[in-house]
N, C-alpha and C positions, 0 to 999 in steps of 0.2 A: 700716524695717529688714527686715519679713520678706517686704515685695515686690521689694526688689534680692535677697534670696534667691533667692527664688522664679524671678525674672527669669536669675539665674546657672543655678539649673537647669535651667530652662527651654533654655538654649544648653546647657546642657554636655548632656544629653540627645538635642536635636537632635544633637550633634555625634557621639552613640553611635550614634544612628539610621542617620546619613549613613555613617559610617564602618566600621559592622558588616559580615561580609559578606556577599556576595547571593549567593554560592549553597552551599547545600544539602541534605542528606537530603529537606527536603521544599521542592519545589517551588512558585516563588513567595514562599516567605518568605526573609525575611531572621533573622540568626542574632547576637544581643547578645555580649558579652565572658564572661558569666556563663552565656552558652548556652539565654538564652529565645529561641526562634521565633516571628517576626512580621509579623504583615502588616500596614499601614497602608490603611482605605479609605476615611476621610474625615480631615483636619488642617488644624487650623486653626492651629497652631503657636503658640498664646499661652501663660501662663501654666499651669503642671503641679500638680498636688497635690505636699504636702510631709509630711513625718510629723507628724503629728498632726491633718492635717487631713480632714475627713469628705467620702465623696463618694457621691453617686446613680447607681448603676448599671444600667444592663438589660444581662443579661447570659443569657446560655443557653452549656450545655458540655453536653460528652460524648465519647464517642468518634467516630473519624471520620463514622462513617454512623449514627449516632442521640443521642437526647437524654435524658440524664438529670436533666438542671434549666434552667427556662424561668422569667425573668419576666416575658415579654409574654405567658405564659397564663393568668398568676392576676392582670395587668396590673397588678401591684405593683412597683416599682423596689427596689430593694437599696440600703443604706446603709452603708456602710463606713469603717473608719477604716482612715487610713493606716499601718501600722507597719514596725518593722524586718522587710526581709526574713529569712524564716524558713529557706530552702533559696537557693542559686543558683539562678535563673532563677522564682524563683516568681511567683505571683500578685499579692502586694503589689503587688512588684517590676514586673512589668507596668504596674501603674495607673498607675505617674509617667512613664508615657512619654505616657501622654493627656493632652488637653488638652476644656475642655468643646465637646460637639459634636462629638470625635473617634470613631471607631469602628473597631475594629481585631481582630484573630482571633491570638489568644497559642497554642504549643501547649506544654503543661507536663505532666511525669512525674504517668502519675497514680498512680504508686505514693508520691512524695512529696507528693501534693495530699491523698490519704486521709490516709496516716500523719501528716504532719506538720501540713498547713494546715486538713484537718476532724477531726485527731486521732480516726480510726477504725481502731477495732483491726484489722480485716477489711477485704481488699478485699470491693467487691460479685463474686459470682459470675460475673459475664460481664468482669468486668476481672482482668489477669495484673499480676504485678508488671513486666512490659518494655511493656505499654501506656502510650497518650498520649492527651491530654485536648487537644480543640479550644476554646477560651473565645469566645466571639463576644461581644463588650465595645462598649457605646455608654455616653460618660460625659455624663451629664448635667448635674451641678453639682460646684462645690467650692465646699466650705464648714470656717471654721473652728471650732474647740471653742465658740466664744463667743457666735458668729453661731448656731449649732444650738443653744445654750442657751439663749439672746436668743427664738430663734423658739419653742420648747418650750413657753418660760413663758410667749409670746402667745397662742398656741393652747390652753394648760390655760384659761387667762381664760377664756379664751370659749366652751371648754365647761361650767367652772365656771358664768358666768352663765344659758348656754344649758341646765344643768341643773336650776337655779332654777326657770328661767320655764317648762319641760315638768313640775317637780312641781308647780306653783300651778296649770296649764292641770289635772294629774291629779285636782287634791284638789277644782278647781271642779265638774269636771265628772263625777265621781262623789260630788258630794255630802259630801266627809269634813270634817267640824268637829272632829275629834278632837285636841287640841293636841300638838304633839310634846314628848318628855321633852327633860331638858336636854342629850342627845347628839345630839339631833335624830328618834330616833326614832318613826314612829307606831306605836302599837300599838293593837290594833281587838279585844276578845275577844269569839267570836263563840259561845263555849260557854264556859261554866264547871268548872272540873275540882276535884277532892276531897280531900283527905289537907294533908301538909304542901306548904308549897312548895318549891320545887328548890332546894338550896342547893349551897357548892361542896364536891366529890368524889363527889358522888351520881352512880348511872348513870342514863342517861336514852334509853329506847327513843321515838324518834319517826321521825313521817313530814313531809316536809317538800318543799315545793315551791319553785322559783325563775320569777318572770318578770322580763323586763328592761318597764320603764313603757309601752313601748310594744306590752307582751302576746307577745312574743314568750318562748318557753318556753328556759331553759336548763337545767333539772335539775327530775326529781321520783324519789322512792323509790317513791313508787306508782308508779311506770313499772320501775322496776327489780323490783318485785314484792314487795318487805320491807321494812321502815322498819332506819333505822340506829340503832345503840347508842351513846351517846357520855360521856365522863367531864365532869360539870361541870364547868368554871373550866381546864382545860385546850382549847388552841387548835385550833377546829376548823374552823370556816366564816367567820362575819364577827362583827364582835364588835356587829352590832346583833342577828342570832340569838340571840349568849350572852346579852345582855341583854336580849333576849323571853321566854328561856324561865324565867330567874329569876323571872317574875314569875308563872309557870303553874304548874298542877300535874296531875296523873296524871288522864287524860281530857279535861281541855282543848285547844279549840281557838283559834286567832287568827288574822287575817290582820295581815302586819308592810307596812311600807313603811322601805325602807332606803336613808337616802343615801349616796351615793356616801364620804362622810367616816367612817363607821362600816360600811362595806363595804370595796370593790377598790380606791378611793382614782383617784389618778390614774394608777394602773398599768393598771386593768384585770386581768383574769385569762386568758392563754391564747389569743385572738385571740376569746372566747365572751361573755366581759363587756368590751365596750367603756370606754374609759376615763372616769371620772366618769357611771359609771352608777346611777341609781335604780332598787332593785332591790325588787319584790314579792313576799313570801313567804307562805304558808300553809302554818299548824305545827299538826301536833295533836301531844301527849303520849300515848304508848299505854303509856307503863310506867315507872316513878320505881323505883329500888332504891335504899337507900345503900350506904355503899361492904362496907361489915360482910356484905350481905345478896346483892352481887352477886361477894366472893371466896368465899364459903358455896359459892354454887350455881357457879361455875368449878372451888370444888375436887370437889365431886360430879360435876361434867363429866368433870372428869380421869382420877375415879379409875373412870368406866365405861368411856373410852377405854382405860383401860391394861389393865383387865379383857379390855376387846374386843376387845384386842391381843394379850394372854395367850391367848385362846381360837383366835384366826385363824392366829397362831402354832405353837399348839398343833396344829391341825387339819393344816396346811400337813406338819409333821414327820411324822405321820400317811401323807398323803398319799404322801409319798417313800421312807416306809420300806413302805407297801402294794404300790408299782410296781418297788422294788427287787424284793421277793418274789416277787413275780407274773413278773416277767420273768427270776426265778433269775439275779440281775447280781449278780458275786462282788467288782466294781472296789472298790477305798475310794475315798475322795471325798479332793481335794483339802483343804487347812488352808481355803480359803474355803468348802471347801462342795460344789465342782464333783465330778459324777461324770462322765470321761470314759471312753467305751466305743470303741475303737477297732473297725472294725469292716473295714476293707480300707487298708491299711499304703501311704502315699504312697511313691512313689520317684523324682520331683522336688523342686524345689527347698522350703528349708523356712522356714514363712513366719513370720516374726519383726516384733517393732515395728517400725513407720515404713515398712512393705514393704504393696503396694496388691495387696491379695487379691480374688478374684471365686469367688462360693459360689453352690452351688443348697444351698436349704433347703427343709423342713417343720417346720411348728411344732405342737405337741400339746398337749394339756392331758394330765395322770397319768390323768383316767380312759379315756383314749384320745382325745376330742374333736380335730379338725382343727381349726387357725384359719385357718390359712394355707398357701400352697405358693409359692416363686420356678419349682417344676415346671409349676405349671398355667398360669401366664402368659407360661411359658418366655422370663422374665428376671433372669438370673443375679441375683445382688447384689455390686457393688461399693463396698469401705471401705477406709480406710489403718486398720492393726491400729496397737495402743496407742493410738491418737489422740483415746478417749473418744469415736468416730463410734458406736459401737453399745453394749450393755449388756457390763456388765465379766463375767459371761462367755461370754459371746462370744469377748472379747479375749482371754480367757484361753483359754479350748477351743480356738480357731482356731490358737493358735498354737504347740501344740502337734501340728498337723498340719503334714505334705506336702505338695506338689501329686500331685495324684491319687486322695490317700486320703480315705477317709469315716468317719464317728464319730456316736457318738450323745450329745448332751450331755444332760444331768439338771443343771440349774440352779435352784438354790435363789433364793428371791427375792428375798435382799441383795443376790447380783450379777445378780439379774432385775431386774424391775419393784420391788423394795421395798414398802414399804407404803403406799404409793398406787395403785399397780397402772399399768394402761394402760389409759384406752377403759371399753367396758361390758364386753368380750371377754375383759379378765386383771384380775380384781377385787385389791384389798391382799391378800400373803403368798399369792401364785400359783405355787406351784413351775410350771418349764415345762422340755417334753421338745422337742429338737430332732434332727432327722439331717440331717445336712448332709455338703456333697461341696466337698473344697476342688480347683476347676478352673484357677487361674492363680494363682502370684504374680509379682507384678512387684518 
């Protein structure tokens, strides 16, 4: 039944092909009912994909004169399922016009292939919402749900067994007698550690390594520089880890061997652990709390944070009530905070949210420090005001100006940098002084 389908679309297809017309906005292609452009350069005119069914692609797009995705560079094919077209003329929508062997150049909205087909919120910056995406399409197989499941579960086989015989080659050939627990895990203690042992809700400071069996390195904390903190019995790596470290405690070392069944499984992780991977670990334990002993010392964390927040704070107010003084500025401050100093009164146009302003600035620290200049590099700055493109006040200062005029903002550091700061240059609760010159709006 589903190859007189198939066979039916297959002509009625042809018959869209034939019948489309030949000329159009772009030259050489031909132009579908639903408004895909296309060109045919190899056809073999047999049997087409149907929905549902999975097909192997190579495939490269982009815009006219360059490339944004290539699979003959990482020489990995694409596999796709067929589904209902998403938009008129889309991509799917394309693929049932191939046939295997076929090879053909689609051109598709690429403001409908982002938003709708790779559901991205944002165009990329070099594409407009009125640009067009060239697809260069060579179809290699079709295949149905059953046949891709069929082949799946021949190839787990046989890295399943293929995984086998590379742990017995491991365990021969480094000597390990060690019998595995009844999850399959080896565990090897190669230091002894002290106190209780780890149970579950404990916290537990370790350092921990990953090799895939064949020595190749996927993770260690000693490369990262710190060991990580993690809560017992709750899910964090593999559960032949959880069940190594159960059996350790505070100063102990081990090296684990983990199969793939109490690891990644037949998934894999990431394209980094291959699927039905034997994974090698080395764990030390550098620090065992329970849970009583590690909310203690988070609530003492806390409460020097909020101290140290109180005082940064503290300092910060300081700061802007010293430079108000000092510079005899009589302005009040805005309800956010802002002190704007009007300093030469614009008498062009006035720039308001959603309108694209261009500024020269300086930026200060209260005790006069420069950070910065758009004067010394003599390049303006361009933003669209309201738009969350710069710090809120910014948004707010700027738009309160002219074009022409200039001002001096006093910006507190909610609508600055806040208490993270910026860089090494604006540490947390950095009040910041700017003068700035509003030169266009558009």
């Amino acid at each position: 039944m589903k190859k007189s389908i198939k066979s039916y679309l297959s002509v009625l297809v042809a018959a869209v092909l034939i019948f489309s017309a030949c000329d159009s906005k772009y030259p050489g292609f031909k132009k579908t009912d639903t408004g895909l452009y296309y060109k045919i350069h190899i056809s073999n005119d047999t049997l087409k994909p149907v929905l549902s069914d999975i097909v192997s692609i190579d495939m490269e797009y982009g815009p006219k004169d360059s490339m944004i995705f290539s699979s003959y560079k990482s020489n990995r094919p694409v596999k796709i399922p067929i589904i209902e077209p998403q938009f008129k003329g889309d991509f799917y929508e394309a693929l049932t016009y191939l046939s295997v062997g076929d090879s053909a150049t689609f051109i598709i909205s690429a403001d409908s292939f982002f938003h709708i087909t790779a559901r991205s919120p944002k165009l990329p910056p070099f594409i407009d919402s009125n640009s067009v995406l060239y697809f260069n399409v060579k179809l290699n197989s079709i295949q149905t749900e059953e046949e891709v499941k069929k082949e799946e579960q021949e190839k787990n086989a046989i890295l399943k067994i293929e995984e086998g015989e590379k742990l017995k080659l491991y365990l021969s050939d480094n000597k390990i007698t060690t019998k595995p627990t009844e999850s399959g895990l080896y565990y090897i203690e190669t230091k002894r550690g002290s106190g209780l042992r780890i149970d579950t809700s404990d916290w537990v400071k370790i350092h921990f390594s990953i090799n895939l069996i064949n020595g190749n390195k996927v993770f260690s904390t000693r490369d990262r520089g710190e060991p990580i903190e993690i809560e017992c019995g709750k899910k964090f790596d593999t559960d032949g880890l959880e069940e190594a470290i159960r059996k350790m405690k505070k100063g102990g070392k081990a090296n684990l061997i983990v199969p793939s069944s109490i690891a990644f499984g037949e998934m894999g992780r990431g394209g980094v652990i291959p699927p039905f991977s034997t994974l090698l670990y080395d764990v030390e334990i550098i620090d065992v709390r329970s849970k009583a002993e590690y909310e203690k010392e988070k609530a003492k964390e806390r409460e020097k944070q909020k101290a140290e927040k109180q005082k940064l704070m503290k300092s910060e107010k300081t700061k802007i009530t010293k430079y108000i003084n000092d510079n005899n500025i009589t302005t009040k401050p805005t309800k956010d905070g802002l002190y704007y100093i009007e300093t030469l009164k614009g008498t062009g146009e006035k720039a308001e949210s959603g309108k694209k302003v261009k500024v020269h600035y300086s930026l200060y620290l209260t005790d006069g420090t420069k950070l910065q200049s758009s004067l010394d590099s003599g390049q303006p700055f361009e933003f669209t005001l309201g738009k969350g493109q710069v710090i809120r006040g910014w948004d707010e200062g700027i738009s309160m100006m002219s074009e022409g005029g200039k001002a001096k903002l006093i910006i507190p550091s909610i609508i600055g940098y806040g208490e993270r700061g910026k860089g090494s240059d604006i540490p947390p609760f950095t009040p910041l002084v700017f003068e700035v010159e509003l030169l266009e709006v558009n």
